[in-house]
C-alpha positions as CSV (number, residue, x, y, z in Angstrom):
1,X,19.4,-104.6,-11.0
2,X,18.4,-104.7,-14.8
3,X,19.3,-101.1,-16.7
4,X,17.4,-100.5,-19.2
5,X,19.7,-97.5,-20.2
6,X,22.2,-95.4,-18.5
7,X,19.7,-92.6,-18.1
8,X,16.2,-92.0,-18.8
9,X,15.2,-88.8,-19.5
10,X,11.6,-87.9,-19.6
11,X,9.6,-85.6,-22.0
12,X,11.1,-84.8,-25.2
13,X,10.3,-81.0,-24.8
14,X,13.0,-78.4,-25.5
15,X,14.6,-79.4,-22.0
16,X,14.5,-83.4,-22.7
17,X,15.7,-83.6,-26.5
18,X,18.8,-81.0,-25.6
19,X,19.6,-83.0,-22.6
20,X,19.2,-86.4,-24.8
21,X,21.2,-85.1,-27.3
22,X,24.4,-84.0,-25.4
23,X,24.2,-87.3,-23.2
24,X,24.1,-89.0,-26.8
25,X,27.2,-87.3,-28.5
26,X,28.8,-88.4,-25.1
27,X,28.5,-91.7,-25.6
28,X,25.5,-92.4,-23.2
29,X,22.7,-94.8,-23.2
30,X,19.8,-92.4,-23.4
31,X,16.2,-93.7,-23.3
32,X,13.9,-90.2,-24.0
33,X,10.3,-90.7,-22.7
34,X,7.6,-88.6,-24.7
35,X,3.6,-88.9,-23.7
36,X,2.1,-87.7,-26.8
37,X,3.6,-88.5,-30.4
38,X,5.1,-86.3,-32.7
39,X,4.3,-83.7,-34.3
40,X,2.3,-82.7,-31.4
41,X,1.9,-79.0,-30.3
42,X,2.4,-77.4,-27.0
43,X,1.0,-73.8,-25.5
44,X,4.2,-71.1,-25.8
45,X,4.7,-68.3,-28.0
46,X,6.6,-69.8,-30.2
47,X,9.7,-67.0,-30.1
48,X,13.1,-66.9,-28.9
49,X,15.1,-64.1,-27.9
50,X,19.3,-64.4,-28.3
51,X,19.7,-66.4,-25.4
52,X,17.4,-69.3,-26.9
53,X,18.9,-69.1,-30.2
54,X,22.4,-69.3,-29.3
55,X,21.2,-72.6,-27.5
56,X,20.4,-74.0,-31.0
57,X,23.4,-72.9,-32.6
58,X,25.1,-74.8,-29.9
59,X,23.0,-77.9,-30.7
60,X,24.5,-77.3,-34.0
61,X,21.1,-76.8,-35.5
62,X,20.6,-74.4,-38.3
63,X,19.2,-70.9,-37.8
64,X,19.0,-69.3,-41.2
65,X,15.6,-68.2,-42.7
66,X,16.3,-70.9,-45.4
67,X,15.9,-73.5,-42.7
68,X,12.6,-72.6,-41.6
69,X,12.9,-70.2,-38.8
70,X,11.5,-66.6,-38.6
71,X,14.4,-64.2,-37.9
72,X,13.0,-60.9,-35.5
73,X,15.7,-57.6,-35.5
74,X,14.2,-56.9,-31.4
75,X,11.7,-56.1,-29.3
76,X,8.7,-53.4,-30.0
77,X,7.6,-52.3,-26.5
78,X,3.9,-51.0,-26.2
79,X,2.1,-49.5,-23.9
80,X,-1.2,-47.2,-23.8
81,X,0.6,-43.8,-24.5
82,X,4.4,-44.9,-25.6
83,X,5.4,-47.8,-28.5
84,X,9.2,-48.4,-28.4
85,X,11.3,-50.2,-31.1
86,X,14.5,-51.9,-29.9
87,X,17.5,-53.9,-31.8
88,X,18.4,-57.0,-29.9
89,X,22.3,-56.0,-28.6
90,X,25.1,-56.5,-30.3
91,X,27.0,-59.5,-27.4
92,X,29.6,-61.6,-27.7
93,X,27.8,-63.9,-26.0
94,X,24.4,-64.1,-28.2
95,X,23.8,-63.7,-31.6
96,X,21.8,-60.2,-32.6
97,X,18.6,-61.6,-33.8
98,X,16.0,-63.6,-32.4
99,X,14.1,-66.2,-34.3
100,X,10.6,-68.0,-33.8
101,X,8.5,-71.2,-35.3
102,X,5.6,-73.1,-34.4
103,X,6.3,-75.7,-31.3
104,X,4.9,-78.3,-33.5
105,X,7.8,-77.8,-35.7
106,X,10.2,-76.9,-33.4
107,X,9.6,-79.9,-30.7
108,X,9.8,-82.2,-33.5
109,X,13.0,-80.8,-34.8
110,X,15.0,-80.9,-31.0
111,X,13.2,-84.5,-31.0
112,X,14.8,-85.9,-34.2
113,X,18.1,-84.4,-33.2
114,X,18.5,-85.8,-30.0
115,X,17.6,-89.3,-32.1
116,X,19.9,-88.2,-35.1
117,X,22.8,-88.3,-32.1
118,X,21.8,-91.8,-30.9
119,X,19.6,-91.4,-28.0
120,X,16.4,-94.0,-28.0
121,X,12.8,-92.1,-28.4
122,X,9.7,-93.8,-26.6
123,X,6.7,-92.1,-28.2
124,X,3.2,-92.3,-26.1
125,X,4.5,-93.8,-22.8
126,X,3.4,-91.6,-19.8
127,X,5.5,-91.7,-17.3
128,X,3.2,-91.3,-14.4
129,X,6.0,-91.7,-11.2
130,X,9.5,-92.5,-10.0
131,X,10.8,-96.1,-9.1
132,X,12.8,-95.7,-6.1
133,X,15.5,-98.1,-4.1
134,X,13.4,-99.4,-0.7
135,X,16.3,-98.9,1.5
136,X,17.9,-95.9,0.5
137,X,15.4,-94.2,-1.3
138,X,17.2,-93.8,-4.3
139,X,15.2,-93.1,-7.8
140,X,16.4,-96.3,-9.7
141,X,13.9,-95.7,-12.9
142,X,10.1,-94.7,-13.8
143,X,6.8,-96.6,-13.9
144,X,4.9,-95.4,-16.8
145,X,1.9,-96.1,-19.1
146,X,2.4,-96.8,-22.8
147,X,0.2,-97.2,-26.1
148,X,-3.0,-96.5,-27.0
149,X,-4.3,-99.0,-24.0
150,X,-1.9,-97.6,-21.9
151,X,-0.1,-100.6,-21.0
152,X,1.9,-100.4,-17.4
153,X,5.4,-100.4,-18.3
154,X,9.2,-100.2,-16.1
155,X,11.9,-98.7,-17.2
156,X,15.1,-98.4,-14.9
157,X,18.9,-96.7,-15.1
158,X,21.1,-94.7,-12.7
159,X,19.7,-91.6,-13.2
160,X,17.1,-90.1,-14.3
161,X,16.3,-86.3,-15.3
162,X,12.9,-85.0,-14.9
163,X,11.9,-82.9,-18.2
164,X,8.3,-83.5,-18.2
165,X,7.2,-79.8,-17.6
166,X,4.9,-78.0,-15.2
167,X,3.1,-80.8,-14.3
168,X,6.5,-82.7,-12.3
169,X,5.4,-85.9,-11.8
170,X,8.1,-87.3,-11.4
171,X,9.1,-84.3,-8.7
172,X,5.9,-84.7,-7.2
173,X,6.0,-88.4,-7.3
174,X,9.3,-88.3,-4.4
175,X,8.2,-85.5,-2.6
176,X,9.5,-82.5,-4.5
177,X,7.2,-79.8,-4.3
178,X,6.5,-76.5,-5.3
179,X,7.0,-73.5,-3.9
180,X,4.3,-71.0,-3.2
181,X,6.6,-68.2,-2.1
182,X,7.3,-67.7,-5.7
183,X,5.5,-66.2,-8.5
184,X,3.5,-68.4,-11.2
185,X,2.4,-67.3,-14.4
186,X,-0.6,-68.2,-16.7
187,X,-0.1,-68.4,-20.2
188,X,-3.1,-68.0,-22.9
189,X,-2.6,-67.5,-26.8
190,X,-4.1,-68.4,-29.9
191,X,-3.3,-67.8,-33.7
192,X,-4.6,-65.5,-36.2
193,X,-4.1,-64.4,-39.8
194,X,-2.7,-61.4,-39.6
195,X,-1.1,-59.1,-42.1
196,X,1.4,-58.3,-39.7
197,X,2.6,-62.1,-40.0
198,X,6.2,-60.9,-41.6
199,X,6.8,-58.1,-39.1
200,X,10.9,-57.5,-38.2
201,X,9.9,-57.3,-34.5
202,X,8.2,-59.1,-32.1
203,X,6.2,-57.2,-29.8
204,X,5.7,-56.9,-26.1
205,X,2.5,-55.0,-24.8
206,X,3.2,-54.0,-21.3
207,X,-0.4,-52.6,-20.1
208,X,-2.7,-55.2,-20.1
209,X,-6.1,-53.5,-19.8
210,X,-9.4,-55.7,-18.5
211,X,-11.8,-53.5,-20.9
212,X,-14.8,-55.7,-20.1
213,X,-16.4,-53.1,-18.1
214,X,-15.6,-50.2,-19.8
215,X,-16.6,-47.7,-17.3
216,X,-14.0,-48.9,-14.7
217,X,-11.0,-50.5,-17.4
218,X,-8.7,-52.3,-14.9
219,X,-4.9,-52.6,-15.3
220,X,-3.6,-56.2,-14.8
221,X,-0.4,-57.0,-14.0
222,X,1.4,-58.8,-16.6
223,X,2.0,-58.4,-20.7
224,X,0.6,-59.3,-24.0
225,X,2.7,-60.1,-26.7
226,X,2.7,-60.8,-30.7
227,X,5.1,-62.9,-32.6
228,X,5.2,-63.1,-36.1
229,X,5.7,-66.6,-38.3
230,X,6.0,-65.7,-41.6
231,X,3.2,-67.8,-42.7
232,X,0.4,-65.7,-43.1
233,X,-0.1,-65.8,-39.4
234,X,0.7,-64.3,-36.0
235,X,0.9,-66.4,-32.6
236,X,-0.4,-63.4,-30.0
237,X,-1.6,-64.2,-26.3
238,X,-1.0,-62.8,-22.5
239,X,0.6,-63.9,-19.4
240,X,-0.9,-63.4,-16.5
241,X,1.4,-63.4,-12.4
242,X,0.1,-64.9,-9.2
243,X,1.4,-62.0,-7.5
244,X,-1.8,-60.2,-8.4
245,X,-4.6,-60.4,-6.2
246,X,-7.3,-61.2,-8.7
247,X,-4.7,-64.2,-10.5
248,X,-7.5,-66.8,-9.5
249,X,-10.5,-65.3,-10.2
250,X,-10.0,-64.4,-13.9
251,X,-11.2,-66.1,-17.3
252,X,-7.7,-65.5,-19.2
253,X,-9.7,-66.6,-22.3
254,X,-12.1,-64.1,-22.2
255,X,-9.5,-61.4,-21.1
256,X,-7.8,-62.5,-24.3
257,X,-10.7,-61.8,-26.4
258,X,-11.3,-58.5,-24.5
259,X,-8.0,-57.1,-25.3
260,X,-7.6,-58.1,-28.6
261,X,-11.2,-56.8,-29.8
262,X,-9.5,-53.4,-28.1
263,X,-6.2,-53.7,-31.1
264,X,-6.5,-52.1,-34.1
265,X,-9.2,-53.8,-36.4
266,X,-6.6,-53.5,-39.7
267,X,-3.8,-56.1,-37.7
268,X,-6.7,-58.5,-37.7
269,X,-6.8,-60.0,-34.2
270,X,-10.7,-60.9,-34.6
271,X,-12.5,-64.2,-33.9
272,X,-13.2,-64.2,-38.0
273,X,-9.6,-64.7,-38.5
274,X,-8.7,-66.7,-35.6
275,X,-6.8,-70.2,-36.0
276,X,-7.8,-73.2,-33.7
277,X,-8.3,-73.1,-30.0
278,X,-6.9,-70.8,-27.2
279,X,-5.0,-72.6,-25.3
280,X,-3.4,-72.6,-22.2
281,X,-0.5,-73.0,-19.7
282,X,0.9,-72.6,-16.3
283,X,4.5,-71.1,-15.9
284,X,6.5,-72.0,-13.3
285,X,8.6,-69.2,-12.2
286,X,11.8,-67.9,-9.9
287,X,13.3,-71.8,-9.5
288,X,9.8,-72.8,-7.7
289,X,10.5,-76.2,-7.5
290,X,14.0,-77.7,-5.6
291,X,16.0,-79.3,-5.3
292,X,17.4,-79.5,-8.6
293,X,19.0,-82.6,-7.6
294,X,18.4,-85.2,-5.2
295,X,19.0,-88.9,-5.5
296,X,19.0,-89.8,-8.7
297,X,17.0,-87.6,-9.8
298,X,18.1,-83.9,-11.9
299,X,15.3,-81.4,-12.6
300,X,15.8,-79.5,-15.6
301,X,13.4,-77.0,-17.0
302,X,10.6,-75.9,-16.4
303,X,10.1,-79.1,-13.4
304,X,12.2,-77.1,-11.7
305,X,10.7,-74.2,-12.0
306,X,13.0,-72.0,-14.3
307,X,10.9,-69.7,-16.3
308,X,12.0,-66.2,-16.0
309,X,10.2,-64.1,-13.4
310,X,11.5,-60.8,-15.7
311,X,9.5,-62.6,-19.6
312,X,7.5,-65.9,-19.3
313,X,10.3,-67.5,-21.3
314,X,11.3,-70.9,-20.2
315,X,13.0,-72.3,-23.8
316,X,16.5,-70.3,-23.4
317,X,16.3,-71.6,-19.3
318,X,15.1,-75.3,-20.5
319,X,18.1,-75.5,-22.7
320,X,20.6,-74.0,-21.1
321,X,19.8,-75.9,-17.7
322,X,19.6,-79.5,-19.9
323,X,23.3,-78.5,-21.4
324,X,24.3,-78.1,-17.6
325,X,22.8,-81.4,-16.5
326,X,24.2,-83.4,-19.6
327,X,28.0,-82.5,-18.7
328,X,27.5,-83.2,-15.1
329,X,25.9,-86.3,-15.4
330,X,28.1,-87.4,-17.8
331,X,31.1,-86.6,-15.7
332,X,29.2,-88.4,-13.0
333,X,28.9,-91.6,-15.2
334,X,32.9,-91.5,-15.1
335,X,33.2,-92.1,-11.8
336,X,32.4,-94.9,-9.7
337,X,29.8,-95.3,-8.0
338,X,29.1,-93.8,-4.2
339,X,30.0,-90.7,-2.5
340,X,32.4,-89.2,-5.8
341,X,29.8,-89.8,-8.4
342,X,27.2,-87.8,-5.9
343,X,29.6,-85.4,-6.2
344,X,30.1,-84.3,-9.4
345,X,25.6,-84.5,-9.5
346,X,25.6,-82.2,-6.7
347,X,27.7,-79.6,-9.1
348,X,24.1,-79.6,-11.2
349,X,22.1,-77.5,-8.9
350,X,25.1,-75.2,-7.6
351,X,25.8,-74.5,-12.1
352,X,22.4,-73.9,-12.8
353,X,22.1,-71.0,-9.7
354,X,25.1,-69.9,-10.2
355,X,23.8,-69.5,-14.4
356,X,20.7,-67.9,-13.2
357,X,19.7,-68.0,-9.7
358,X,20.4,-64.8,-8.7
359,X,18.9,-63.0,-12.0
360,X,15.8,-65.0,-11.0
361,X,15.9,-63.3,-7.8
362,X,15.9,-60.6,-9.2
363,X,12.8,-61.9,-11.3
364,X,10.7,-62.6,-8.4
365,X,10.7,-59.4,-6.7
366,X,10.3,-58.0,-9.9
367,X,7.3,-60.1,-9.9
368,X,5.9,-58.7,-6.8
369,X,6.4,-55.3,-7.3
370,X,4.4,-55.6,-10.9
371,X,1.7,-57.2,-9.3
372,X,0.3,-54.4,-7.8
373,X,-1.5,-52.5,-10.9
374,X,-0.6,-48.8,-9.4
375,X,3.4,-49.9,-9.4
376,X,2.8,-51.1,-12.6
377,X,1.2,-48.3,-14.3
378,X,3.8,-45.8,-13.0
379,X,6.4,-48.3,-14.3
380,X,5.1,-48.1,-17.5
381,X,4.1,-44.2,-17.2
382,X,7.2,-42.7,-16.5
383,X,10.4,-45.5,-16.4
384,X,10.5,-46.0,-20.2
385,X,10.3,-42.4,-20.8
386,X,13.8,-42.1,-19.1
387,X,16.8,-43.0,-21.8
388,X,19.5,-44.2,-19.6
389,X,16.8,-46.3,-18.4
390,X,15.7,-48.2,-21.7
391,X,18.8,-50.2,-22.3
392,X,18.6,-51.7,-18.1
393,X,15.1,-52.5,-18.7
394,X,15.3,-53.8,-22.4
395,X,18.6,-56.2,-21.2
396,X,17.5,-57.4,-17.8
397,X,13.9,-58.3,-18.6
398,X,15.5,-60.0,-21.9
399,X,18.2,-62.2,-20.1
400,X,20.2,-60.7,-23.4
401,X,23.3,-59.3,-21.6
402,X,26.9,-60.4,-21.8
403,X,28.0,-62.1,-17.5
404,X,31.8,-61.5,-18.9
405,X,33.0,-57.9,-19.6
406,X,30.0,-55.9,-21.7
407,X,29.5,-52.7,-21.3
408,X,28.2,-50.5,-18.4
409,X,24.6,-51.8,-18.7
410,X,25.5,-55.3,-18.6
411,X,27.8,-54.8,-15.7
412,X,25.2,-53.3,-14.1
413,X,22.3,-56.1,-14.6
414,X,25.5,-58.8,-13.6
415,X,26.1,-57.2,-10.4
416,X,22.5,-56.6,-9.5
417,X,22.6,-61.2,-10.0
418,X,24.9,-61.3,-7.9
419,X,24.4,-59.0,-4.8
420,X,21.0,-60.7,-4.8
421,X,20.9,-64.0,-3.0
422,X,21.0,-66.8,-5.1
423,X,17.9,-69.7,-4.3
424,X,19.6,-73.1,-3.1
């Protein structure tokens, strides 16, 4: 068969670029698959906790104001009767600040990197489904379309990993489908010009009120949140879970307008200051998509499912889950071919639950228990009102807690992971 790299990755998100990148340094031939062209934008809000930026600082990529990133001190908690300001923890395994910038920037940035360490980038091609072996079944490359007349184009290697996003295709494409047993999210947010643009924290509001009829306001399970850029402006926008029963029967743009017209006037969230479009995105949840590996094929990211059930934040995951797939595959690529090179690929999937399977878990039944609005509000009523409480919430919704050693809380939020049952 004709390679046309060692492995193809495809999409040239967060998961794609960090997975291109370590393959790269390894010595790999990495062709990186991207459908739109950068600088292109994407719907997320645009801030990282610890755990997301200690991925870049292992990337090697610099963090510092000077470089362009917004640094935030914590997390600002609101809710209709309590508003809660909260360092990020001092780890050893994170750093103690969070940072956040635009995905047009940021995408771009991960993009050049993974090129900058030798990995080949395929602007505009669309990969639109896996080429697999007709006797064993194996994925053996991608069909795709390419251009601005979308030309059908081949591109074949080994092994390919599956960074394209919520959409799968390539998933999809062998049979790899999602799970309904685990929680979605929906993801709207838009920009405005805000005067609370350089604001130290980033802000999470955990009652999200449908005020459209105000004489039965309804509480809705999932959070609102606000993350400063620096720039003059403020990326703010709501997630919204499947485990509510109403989930389908909402307009999440209109329930974005609702809510902010109910914010203070002064922090300007008002149509008259708004920036572009809302826009919007699906979140896949709790590892809602598996395998994570199966012939030839890794999932990494969110197309296989790993936003956190406990935030909406699926960067930190995407990253961390393309650093695991890089040094298996490359240790795969070591190995001859057959049953010792399946192998080492088959560690992928047992490294990324053992990394978070069992705090996702956790997620989803987190998940379902928020989704009913009376859980919710009591939650929000009375649990951050008890101290020793704050720190358990603040670290295991965060994914900010140190797995080795720590201290009592994050002891606490490691054995939780691990009594739980860990999806396979």
């Amino acid at each position: 068969m004709t390679q046309d790299a060692e492995v193809i990755v495809v999409g040239a998100g967060p998961a794609g670029s960090t997975a291109a990148t370590y393959l790269a340094r390894a010595g790999v031939d990495v062709l990186l698959l991207e459908k739109s062209a950068f600088p292109r934008d994407k719907v997320c809000g645009d801030g990282l906790t610890p755990r997301g930026v200690k991925q870049l600082i292992d990337l090697g990529i610099d963090t510092s104001p000077e470089a362009g990133w917004v640094h935030s001190r914590g997390l600002r908690i609101r809710t209709a009767e309590l508003t809660l300001e909260l360092d990020w923890p001092e780890l050893t395994s994170y750093p103690p600040y969070g940072v956040a910038r635009t995905r047009r920037d940021f995408d771009e940035l991960l993009a050049s990197t993974a090129v900058k360490a030798g990995a080949r980038l395929c602007e505009r091609t669309s990969v639109t489904g896996a080429i697999t072996d007709e006797r064993t079944g194996r994925v053996v490359g991608v069909r795709a379309k390419q251009g601005p007349d979308k030309q059908p184009v081949s591109y074949r290697a080994p092994l390919v990993l599956g960074c394209d996003g919520v959409s799968a295709r390539l998933a999809l494409s062998v049979g790899i489908d999602k799970s309904d047993t685990r929680p979605m999210g929906v993801a709207v947010r838009r920009y405005y010009r805000s005067p609370r643009h350089d604001d130290p924290y980033i802000e999470g509001h955990l009652e999200l009120w449908d005020r459209r009829d105000p004489a039965q306001p309804a509480l809705l399970p999932g959070y609102g949140w606000a993350f400063p850029l620096g720039d003059g402006t403020v990326n703010v926008g709501l997630g919204m879970l499947s485990t509510s029963a109403s989930f389908r029967n909402v307009d999440y743009r209109a329930l974005l307008r609702s809510w902010l017209d109910s914010t203070p006037e002064e922090w300007g969230y008002r149509e008259e200051n708004a920036v572009g479009r809302i826009g919007g995105a699906g979140l896949p949840m709790g590892f809602n998509r598996t395998p994570h590996y199966r012939d030839g094929l890794l999932l990494v990211g969110d197309a296989g499912g790993m936003v956190s059930p406990f935030n909406g934040e699926g960067i930190a995951a995407a990253m961390e889950s393309a650093s695991l797939a890089a040094e298996h595959v490359v240790q795969a690529l070591a190995r001859p071919g057959g049953p010792s090179r399946e192998r080492a690929l088959h560690g992928y999937p047992r490294a990324v639950a053992d990394l978070m399977g069992g705090y996702y878990r956790l997620g989803n039944l987190f998940a379902r228990a928020i989704g009913k609005p009376k859980v919710m509000r009591l939650a929000t009523k009375y649990g951050l009102r008890i101290n020793p409480l704050i720190p358990l919430v603040f670290k295991g919704m965060s994914g900010c807690y140190d797995q080795r050693g720590g201290d009592a809380v994050d002891r606490l939020v490691t054995t939780l992971s691990k009594l739980t049952p860990s999806p396979r």
